[in-house]
PDBQT receptor file of N, H, CA, C and O in Angstrom, charges set to zero:
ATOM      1  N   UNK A   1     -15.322  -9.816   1.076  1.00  0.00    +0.000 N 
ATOM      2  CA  UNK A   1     -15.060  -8.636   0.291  1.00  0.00    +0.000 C 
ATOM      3  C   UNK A   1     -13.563  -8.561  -0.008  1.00  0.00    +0.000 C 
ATOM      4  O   UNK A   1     -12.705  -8.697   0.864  1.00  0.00    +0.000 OA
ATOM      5  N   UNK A   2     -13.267  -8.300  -1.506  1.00  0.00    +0.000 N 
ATOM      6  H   UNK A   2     -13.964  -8.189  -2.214  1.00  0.00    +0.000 HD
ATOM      7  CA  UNK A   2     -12.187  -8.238  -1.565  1.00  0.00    +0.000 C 
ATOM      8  C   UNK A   2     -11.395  -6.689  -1.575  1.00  0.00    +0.000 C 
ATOM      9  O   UNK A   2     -11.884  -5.721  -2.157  1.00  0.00    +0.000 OA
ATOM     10  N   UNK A   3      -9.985  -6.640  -0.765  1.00  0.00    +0.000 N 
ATOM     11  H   UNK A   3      -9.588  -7.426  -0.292  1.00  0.00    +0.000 HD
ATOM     12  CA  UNK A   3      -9.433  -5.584   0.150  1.00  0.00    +0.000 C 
ATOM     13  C   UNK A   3      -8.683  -4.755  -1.329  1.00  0.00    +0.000 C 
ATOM     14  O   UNK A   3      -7.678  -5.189  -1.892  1.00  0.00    +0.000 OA
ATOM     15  N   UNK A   4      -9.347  -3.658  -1.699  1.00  0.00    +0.000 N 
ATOM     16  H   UNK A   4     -10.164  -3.306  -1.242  1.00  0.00    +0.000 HD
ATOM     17  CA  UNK A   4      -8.033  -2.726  -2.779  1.00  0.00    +0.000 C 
ATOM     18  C   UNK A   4      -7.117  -2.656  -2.230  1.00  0.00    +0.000 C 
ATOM     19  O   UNK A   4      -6.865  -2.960  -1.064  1.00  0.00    +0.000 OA
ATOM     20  N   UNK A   5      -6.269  -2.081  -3.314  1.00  0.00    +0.000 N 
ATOM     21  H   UNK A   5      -6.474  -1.833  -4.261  1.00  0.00    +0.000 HD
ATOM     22  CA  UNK A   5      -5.055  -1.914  -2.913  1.00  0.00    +0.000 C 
ATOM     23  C   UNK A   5      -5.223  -0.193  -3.425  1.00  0.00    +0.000 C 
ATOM     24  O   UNK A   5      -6.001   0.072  -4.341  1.00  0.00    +0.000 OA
ATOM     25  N   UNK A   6      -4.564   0.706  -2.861  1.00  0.00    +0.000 N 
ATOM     26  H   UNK A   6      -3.932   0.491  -2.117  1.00  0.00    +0.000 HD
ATOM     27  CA  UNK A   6      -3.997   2.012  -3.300  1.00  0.00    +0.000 C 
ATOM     28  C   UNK A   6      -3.114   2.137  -3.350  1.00  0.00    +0.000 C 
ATOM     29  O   UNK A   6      -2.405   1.492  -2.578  1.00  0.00    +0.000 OA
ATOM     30  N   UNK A   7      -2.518   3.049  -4.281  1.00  0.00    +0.000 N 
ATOM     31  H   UNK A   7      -3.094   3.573  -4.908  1.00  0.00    +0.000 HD
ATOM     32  CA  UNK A   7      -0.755   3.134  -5.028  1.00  0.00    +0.000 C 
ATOM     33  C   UNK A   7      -1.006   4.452  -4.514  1.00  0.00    +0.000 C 
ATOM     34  O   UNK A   7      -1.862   5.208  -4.973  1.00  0.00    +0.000 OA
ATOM     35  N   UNK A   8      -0.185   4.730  -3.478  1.00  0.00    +0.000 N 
ATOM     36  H   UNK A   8       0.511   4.115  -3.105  1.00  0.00    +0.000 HD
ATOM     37  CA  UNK A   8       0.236   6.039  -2.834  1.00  0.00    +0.000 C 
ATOM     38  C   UNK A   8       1.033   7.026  -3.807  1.00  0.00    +0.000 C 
ATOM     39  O   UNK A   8       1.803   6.573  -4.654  1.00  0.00    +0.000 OA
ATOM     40  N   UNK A   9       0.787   8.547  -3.629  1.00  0.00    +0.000 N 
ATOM     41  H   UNK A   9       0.161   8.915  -2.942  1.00  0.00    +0.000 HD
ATOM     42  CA  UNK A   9       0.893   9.290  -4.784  1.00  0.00    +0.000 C 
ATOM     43  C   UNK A   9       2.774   9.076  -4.389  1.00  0.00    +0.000 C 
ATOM     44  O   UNK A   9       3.245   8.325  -3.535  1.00  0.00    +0.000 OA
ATOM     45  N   UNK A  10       3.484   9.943  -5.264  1.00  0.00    +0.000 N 
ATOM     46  H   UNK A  10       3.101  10.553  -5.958  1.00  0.00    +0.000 HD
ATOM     47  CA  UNK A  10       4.919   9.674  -5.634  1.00  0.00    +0.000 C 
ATOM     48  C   UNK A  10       5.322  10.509  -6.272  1.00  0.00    +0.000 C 
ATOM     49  O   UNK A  10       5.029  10.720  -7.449  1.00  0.00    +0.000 OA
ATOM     50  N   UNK A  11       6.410  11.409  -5.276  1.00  0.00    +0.000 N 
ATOM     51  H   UNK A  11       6.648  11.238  -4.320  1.00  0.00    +0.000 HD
ATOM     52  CA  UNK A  11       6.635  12.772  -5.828  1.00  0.00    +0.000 C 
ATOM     53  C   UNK A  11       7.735  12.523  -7.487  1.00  0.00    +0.000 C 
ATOM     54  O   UNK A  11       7.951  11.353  -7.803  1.00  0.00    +0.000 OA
ATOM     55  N   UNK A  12       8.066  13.154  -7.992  1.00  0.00    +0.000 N 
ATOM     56  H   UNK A  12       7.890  14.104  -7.735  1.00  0.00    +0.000 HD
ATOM     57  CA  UNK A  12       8.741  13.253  -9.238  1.00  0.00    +0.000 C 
ATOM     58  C   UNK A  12      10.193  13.055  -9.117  1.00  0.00    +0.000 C 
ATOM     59  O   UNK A  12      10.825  13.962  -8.575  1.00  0.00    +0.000 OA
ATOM     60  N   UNK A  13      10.814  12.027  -9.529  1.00  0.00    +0.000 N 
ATOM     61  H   UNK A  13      10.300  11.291  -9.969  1.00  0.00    +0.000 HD
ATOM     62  CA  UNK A  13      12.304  11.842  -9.735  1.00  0.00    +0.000 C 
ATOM     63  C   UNK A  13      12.847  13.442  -8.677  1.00  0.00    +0.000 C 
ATOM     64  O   UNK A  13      12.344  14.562  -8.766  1.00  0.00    +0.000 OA
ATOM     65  N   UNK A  14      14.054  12.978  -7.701  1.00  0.00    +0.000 N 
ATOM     66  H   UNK A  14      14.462  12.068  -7.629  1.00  0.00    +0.000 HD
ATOM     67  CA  UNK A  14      14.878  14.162  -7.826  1.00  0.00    +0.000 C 
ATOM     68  C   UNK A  14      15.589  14.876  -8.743  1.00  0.00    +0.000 C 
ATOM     69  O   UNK A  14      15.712  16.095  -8.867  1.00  0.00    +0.000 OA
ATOM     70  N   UNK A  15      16.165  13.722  -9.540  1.00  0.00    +0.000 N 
ATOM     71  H   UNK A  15      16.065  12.733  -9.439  1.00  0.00    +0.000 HD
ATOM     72  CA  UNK A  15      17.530  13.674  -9.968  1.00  0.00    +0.000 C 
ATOM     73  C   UNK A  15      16.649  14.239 -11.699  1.00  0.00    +0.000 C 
ATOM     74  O   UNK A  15      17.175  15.230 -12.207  1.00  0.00    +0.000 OA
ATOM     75  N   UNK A  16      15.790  13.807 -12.246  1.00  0.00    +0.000 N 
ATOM     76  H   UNK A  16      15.363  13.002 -11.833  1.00  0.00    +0.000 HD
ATOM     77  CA  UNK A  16      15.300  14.052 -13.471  1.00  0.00    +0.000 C 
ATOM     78  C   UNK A  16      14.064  14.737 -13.864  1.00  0.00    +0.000 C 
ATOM     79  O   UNK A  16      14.034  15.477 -14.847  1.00  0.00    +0.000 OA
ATOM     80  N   UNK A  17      13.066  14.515 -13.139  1.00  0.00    +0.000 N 
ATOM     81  H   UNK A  17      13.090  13.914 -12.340  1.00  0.00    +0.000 HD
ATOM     82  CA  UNK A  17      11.686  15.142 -12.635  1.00  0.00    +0.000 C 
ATOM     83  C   UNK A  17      10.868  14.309 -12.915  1.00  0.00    +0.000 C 
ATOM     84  O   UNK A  17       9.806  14.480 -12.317  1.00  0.00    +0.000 OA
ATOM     85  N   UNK A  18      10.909  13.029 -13.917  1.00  0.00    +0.000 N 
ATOM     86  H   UNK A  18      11.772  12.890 -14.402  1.00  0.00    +0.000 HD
ATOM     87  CA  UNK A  18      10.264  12.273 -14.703  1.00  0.00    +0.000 C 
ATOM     88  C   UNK A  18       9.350  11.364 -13.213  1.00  0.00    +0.000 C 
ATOM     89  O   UNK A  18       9.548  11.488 -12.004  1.00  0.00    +0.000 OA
ATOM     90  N   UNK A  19       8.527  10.639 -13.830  1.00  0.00    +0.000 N 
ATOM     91  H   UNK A  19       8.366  10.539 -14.812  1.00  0.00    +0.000 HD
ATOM     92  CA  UNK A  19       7.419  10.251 -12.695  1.00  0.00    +0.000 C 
ATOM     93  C   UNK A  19       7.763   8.819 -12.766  1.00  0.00    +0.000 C 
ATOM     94  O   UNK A  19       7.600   8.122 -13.768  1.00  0.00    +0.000 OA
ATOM     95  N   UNK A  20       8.408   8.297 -11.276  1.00  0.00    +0.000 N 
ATOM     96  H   UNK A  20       8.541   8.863 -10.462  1.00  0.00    +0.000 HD
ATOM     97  CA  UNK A  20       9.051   6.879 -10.704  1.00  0.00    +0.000 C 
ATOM     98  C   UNK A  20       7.360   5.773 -10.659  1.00  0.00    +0.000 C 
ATOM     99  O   UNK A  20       6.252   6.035 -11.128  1.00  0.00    +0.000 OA
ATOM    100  N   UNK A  21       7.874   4.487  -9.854  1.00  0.00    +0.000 N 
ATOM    101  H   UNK A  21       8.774   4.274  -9.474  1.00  0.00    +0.000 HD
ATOM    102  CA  UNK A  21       7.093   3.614 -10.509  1.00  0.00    +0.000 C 
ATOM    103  C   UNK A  21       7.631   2.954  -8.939  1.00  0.00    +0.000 C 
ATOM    104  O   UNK A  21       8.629   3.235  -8.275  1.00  0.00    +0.000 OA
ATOM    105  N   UNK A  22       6.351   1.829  -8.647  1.00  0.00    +0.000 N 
ATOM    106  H   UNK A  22       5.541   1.601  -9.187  1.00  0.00    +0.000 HD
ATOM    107  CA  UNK A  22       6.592   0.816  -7.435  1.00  0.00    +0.000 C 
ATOM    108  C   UNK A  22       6.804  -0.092  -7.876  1.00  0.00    +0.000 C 
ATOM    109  O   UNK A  22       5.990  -0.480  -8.714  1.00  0.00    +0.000 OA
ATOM    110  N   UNK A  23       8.346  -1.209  -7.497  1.00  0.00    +0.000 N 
ATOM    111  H   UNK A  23       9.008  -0.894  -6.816  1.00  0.00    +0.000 HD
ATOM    112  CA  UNK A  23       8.360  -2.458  -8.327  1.00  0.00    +0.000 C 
ATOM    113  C   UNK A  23       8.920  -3.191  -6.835  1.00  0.00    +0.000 C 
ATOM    114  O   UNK A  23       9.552  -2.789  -5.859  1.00  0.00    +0.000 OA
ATOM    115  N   UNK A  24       8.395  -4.296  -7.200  1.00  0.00    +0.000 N 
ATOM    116  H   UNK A  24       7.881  -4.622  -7.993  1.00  0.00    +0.000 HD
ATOM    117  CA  UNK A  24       8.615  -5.209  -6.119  1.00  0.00    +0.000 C 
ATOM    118  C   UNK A  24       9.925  -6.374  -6.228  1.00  0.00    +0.000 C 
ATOM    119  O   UNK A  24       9.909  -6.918  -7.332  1.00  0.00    +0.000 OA
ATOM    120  N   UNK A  25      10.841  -6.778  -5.489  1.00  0.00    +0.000 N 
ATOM    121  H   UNK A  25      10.853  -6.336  -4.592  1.00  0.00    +0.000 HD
ATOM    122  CA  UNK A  25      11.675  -7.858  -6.090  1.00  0.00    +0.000 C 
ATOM    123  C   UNK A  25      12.015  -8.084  -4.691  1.00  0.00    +0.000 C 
ATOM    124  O   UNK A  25      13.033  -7.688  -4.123  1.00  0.00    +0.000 OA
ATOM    125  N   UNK A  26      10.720  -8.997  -4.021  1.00  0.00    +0.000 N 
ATOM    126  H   UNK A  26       9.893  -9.319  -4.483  1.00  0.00    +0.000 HD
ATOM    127  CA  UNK A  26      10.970  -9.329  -2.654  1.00  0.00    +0.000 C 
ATOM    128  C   UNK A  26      10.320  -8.316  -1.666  1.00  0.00    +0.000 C 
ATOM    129  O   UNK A  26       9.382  -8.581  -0.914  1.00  0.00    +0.000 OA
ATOM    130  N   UNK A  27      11.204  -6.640  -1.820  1.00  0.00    +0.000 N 
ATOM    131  H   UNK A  27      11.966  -6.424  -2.431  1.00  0.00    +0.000 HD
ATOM    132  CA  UNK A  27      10.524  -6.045  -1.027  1.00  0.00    +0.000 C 
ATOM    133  C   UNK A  27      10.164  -5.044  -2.094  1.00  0.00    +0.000 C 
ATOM    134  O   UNK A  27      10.326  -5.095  -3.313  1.00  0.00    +0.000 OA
ATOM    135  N   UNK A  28       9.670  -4.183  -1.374  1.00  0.00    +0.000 N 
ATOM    136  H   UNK A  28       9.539  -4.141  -0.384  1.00  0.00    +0.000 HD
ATOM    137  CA  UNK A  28       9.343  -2.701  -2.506  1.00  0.00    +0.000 C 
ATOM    138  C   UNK A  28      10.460  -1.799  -2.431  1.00  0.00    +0.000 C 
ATOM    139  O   UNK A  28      11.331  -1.968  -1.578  1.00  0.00    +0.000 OA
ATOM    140  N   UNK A  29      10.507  -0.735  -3.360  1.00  0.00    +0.000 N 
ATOM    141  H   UNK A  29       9.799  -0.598  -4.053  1.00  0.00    +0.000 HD
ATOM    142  CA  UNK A  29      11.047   0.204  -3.692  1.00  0.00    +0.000 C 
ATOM    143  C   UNK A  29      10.577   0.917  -4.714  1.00  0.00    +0.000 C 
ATOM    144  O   UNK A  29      10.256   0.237  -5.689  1.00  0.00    +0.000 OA
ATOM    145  N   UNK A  30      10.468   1.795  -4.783  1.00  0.00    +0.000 N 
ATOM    146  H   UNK A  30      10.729   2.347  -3.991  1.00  0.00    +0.000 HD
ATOM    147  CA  UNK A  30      10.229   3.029  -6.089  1.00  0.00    +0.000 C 
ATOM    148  C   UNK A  30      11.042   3.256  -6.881  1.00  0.00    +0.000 C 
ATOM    149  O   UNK A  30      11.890   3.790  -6.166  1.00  0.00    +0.000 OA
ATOM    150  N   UNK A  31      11.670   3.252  -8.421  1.00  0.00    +0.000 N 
ATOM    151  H   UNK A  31      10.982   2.818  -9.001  1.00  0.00    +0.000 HD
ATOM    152  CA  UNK A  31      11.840   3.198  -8.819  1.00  0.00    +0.000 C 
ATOM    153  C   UNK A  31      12.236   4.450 -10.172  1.00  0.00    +0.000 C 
ATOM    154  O   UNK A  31      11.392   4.042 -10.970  1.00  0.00    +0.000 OA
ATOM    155  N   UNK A  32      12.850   5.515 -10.841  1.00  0.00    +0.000 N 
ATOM    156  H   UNK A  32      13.535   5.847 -10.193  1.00  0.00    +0.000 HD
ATOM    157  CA  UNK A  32      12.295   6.243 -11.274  1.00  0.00    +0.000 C 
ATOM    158  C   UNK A  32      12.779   5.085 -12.888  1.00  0.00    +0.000 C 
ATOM    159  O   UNK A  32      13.535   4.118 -12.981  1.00  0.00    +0.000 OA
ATOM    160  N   UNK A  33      11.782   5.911 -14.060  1.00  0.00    +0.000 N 
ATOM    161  H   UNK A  33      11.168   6.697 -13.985  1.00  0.00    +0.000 HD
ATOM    162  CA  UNK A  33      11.781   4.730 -15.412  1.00  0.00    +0.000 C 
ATOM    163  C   UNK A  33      12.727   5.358 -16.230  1.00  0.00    +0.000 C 
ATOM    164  O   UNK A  33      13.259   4.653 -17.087  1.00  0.00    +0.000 OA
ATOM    165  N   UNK A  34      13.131   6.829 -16.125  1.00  0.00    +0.000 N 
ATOM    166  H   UNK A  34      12.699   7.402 -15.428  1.00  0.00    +0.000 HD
ATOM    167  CA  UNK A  34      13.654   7.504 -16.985  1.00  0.00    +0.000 C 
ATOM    168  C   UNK A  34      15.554   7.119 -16.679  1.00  0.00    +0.000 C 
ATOM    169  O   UNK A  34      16.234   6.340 -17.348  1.00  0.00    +0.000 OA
ATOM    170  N   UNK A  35      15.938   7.812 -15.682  1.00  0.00    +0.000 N 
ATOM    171  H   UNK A  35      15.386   8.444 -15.139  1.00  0.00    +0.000 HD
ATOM    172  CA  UNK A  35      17.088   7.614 -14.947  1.00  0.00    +0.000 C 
ATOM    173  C   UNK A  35      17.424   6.780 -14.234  1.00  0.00    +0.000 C 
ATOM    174  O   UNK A  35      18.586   6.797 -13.827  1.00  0.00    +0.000 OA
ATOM    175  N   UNK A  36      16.522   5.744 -13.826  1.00  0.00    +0.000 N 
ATOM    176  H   UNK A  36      15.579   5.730 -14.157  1.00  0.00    +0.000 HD
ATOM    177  CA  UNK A  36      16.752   4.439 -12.909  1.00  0.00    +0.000 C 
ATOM    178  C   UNK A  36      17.470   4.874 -11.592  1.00  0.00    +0.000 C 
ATOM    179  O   UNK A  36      18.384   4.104 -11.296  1.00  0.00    +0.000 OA
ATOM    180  N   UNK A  37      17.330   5.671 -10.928  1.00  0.00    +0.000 N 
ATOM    181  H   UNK A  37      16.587   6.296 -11.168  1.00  0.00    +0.000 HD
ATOM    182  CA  UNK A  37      17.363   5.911  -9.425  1.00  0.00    +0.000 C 
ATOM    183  C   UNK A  37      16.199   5.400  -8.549  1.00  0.00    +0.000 C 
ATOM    184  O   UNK A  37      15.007   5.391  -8.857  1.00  0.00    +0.000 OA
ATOM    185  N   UNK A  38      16.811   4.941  -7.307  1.00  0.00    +0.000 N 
ATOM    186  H   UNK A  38      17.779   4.949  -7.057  1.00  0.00    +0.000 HD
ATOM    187  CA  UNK A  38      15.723   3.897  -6.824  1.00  0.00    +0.000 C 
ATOM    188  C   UNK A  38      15.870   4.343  -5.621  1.00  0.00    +0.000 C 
ATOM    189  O   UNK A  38      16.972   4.772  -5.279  1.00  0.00    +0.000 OA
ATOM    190  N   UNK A  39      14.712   4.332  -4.672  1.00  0.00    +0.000 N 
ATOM    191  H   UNK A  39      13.817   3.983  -4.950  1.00  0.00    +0.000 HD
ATOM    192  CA  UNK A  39      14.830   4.472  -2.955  1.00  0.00    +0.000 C 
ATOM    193  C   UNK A  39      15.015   3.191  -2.331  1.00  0.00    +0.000 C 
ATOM    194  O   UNK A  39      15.256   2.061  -2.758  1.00  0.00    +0.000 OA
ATOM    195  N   UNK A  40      14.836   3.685  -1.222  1.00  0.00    +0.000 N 
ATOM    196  H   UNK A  40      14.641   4.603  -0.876  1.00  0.00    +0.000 HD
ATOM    197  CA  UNK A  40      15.850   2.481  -0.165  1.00  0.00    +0.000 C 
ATOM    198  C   UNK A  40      14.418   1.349  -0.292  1.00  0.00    +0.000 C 
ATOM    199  O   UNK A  40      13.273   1.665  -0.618  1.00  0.00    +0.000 OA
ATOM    200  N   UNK A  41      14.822   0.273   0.002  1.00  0.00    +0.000 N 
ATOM    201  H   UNK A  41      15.752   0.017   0.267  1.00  0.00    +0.000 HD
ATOM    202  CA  UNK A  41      13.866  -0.874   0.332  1.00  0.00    +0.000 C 
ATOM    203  C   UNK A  41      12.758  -0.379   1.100  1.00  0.00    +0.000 C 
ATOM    204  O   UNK A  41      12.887   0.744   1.589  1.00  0.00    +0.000 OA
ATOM    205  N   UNK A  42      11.619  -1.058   1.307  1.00  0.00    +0.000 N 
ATOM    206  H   UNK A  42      11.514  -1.970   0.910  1.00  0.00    +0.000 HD
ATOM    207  CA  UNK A  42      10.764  -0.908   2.240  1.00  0.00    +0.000 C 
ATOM    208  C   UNK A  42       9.724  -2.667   2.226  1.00  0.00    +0.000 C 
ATOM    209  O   UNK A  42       9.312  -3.576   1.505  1.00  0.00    +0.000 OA
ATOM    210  N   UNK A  43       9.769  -2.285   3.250  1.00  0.00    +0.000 N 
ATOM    211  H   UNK A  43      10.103  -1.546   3.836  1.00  0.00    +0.000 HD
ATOM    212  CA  UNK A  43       8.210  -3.690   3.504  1.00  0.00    +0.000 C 
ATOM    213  C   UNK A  43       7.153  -4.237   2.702  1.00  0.00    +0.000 C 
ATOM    214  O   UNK A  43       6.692  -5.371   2.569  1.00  0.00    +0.000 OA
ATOM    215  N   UNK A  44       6.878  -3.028   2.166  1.00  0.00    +0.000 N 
ATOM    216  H   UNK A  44       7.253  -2.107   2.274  1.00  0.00    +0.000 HD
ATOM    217  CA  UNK A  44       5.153  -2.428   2.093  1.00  0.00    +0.000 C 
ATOM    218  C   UNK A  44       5.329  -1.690   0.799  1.00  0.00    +0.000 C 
ATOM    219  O   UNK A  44       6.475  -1.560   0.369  1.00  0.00    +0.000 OA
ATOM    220  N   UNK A  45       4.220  -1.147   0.071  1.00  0.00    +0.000 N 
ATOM    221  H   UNK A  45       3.289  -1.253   0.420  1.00  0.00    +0.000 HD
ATOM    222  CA  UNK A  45       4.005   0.176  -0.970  1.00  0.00    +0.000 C 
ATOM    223  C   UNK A  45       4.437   1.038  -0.675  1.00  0.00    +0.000 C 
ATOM    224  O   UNK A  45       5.380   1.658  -1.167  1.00  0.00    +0.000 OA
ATOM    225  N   UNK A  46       3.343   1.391   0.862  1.00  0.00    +0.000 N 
ATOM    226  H   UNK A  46       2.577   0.888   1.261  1.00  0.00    +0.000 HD
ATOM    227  CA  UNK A  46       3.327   2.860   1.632  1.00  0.00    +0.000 C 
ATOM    228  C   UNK A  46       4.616   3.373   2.654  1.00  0.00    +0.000 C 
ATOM    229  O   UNK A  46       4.767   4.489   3.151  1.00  0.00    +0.000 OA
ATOM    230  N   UNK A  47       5.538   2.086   2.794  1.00  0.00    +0.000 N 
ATOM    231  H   UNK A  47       5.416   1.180   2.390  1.00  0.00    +0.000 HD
ATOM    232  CA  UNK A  47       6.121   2.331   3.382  1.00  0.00    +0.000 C 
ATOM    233  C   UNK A  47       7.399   3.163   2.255  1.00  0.00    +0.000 C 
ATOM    234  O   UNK A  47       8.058   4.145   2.597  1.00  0.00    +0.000 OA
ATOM    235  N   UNK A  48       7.480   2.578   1.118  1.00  0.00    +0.000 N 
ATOM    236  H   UNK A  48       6.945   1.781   0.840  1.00  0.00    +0.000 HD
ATOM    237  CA  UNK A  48       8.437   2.466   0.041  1.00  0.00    +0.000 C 
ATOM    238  C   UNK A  48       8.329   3.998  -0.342  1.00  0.00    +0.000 C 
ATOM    239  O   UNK A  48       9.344   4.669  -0.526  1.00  0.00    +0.000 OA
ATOM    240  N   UNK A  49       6.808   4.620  -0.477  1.00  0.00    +0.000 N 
ATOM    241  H   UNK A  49       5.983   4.075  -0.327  1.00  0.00    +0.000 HD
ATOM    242  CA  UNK A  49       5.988   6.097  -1.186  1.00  0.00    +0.000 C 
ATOM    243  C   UNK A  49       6.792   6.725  -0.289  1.00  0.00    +0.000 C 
ATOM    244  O   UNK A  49       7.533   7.618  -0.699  1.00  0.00    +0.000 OA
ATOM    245  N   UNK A  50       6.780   6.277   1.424  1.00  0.00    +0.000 N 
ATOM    246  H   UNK A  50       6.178   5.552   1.757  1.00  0.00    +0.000 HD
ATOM    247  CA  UNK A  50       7.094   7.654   2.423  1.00  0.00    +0.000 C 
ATOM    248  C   UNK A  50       9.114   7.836   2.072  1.00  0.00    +0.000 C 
ATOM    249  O   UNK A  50       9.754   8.868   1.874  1.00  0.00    +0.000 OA
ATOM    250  N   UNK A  51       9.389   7.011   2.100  1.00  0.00    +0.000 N 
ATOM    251  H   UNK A  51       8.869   6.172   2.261  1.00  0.00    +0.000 HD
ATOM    252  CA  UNK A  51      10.858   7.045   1.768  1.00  0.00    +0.000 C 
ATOM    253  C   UNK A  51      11.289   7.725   0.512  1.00  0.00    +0.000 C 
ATOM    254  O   UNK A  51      12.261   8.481   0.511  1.00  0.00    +0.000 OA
ATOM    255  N   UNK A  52      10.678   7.506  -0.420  1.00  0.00    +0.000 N 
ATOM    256  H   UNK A  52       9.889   6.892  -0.419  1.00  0.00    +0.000 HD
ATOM    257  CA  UNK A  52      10.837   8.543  -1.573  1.00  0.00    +0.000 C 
ATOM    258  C   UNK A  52      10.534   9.584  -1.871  1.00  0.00    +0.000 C 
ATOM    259  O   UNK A  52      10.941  10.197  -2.858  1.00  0.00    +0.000 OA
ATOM    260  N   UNK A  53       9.449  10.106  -0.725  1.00  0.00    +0.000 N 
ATOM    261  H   UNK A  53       9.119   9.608   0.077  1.00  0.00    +0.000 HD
ATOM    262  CA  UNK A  53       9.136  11.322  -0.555  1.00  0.00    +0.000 C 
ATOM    263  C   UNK A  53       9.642  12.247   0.067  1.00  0.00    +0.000 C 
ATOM    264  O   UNK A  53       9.501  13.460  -0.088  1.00  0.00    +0.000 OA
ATOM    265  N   UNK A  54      10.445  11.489   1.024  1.00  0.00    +0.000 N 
ATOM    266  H   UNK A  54      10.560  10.503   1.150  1.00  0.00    +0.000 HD
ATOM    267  CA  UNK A  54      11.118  12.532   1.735  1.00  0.00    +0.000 C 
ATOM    268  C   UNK A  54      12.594  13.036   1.145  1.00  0.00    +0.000 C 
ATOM    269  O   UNK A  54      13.532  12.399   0.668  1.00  0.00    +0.000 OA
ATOM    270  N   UNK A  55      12.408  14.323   1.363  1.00  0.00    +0.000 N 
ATOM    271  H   UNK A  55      11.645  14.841   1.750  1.00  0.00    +0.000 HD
ATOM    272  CA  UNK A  55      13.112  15.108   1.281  1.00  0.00    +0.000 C 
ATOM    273  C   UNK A  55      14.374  15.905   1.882  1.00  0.00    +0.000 C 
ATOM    274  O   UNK A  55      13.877  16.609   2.761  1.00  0.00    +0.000 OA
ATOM    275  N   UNK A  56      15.519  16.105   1.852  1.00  0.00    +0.000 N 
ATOM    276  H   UNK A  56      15.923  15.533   1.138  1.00  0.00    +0.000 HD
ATOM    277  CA  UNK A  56      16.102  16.873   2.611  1.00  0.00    +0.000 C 
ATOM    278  C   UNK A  56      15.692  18.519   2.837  1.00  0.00    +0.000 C 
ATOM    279  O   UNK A  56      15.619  19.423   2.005  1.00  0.00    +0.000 OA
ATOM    280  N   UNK A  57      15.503  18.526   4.028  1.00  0.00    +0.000 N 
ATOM    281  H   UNK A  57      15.562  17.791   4.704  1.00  0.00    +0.000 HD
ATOM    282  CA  UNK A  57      14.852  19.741   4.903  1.00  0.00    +0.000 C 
ATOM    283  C   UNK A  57      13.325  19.425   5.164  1.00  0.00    +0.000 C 
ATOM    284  O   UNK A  57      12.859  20.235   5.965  1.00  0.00    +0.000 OA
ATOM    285  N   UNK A  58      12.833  18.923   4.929  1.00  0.00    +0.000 N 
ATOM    286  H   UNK A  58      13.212  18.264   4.278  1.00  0.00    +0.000 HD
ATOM    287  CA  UNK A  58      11.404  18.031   5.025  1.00  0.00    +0.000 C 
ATOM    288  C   UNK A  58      11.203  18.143   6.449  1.00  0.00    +0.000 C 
ATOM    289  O   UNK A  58      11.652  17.154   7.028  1.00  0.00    +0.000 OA
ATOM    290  N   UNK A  59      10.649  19.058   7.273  1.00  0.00    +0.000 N 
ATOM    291  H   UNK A  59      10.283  19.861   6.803  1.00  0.00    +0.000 HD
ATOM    292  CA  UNK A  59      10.111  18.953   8.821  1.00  0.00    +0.000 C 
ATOM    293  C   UNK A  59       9.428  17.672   8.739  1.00  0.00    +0.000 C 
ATOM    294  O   UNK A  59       8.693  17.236   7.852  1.00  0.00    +0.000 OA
ATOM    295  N   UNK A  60       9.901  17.028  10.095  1.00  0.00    +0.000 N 
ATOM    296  H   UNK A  60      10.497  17.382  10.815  1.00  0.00    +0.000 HD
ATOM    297  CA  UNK A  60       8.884  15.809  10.359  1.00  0.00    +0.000 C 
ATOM    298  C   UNK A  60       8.440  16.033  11.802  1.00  0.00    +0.000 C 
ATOM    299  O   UNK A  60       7.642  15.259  12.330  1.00  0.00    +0.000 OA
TER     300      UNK A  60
């Protein structure tokens, strides 16, 4: 059986509001298309989604 993949949801640009994108170049990162602000590296998709999601003041 072959394994999906899911594209973890992805909150809206900080900086613009416009809706970022997962691009890979080795590792992942998110990307936004409008303003080109990018989050930190990650491993993984999901790892890349949680980093861009977070927020300052964000309880964890």
């Amino acid at each position: 059986m072959e394994q999906e993949t899911l594209v973890p949801i992805l909150k809206p640009c900080p900086f613009c509001g416009d809706r970022p994108q997962i691009v890979q170049s080795g590792t992942f990162a998110v990307q936004c298309a409008d303003c080109g602000a990018m989050g930190p590296p990650a491993p993984n998709m999901e790892r890349a989604a949680v980093r861009w999601n977070r927020r300052k003041g964000d309880d964890f």
